[in-house]
C-alpha positions in Angstrom: 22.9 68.6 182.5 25.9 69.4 180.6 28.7 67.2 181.8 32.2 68.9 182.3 35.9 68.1 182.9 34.8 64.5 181.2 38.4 64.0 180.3 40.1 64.9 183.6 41.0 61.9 186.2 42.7 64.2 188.4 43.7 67.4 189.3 47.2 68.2 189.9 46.6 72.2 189.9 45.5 74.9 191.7 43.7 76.3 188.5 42.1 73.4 187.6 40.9 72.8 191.3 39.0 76.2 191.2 37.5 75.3 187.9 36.2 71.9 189.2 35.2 73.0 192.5 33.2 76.0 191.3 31.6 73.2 188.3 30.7 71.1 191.3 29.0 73.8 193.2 26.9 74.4 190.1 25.9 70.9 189.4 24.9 70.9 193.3 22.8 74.0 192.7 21.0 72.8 189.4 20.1 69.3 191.3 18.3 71.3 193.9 16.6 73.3 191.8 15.7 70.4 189.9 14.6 67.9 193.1 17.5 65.7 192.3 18.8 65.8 195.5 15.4 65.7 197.6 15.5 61.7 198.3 18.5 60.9 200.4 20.8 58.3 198.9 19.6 59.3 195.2 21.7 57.6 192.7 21.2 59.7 189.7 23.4 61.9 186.8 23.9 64.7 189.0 24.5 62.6 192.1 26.8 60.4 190.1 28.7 63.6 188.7 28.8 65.2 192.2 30.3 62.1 193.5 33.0 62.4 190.5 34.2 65.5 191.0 34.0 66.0 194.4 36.7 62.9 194.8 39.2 64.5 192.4 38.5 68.0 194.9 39.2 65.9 197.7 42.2 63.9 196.7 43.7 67.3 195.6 42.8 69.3 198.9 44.4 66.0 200.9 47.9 65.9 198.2 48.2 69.4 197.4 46.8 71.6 200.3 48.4 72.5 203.3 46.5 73.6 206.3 47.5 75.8 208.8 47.4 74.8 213.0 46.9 77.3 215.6 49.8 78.0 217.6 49.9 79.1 221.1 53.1 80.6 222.9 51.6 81.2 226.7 50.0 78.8 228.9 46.5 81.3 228.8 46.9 80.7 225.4 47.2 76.6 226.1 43.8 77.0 228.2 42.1 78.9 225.2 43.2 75.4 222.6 41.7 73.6 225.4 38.4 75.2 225.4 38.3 75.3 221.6 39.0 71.4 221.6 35.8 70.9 223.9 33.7 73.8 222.1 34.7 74.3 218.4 32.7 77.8 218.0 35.1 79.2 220.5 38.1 79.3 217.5 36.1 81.9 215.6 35.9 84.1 219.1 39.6 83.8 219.6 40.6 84.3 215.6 
């Protein structure tokens, strides 16, 4: 395994967040190919790196992302958030 972004603590662009991300879904590919992640709770390199830099995604999803809420203007539309509280899959129907 070929560590990268050794040097980075955290990421405070958009750029660099796509690079990391897309690093970590290698590293999670490679330790399934490889059996690393076939024991739950493994502590091992890839687990360890995973861990890494998945926590710098995370803290710069939750400081730099905004996310969007579903607005409704009628009261149908107040029954339909309803439903979608109770049964998540409905939001894809009414998207």
């Amino acid at each position: 395994m070929t560590k990268k972004f050794k040097n980075v603590a955290f990421i405070d662009n958009r750029e660099l967040f796509e690079a990391v991300a897309a690093y970590e879904e290698e590293l999670i590919n490679e330790a399934t190919a490889n059996g690393a992640l076939s024991e739950q709770d493994a502590d091992n390199e890839y687990t360890r790196e995973i861990a890494r830099v998945g926590i710098m995604c995370a803290d710069y999803e939750s400081n730099y992302m905004t996310f969007k809420t579903l607005k409704f203007k009628s009261a149908s539309d107040k029954n339909k958030e309803k439903k979608m509280v109770k049964e998540p899959n409905l939001i894809l129907e009414y998207a």
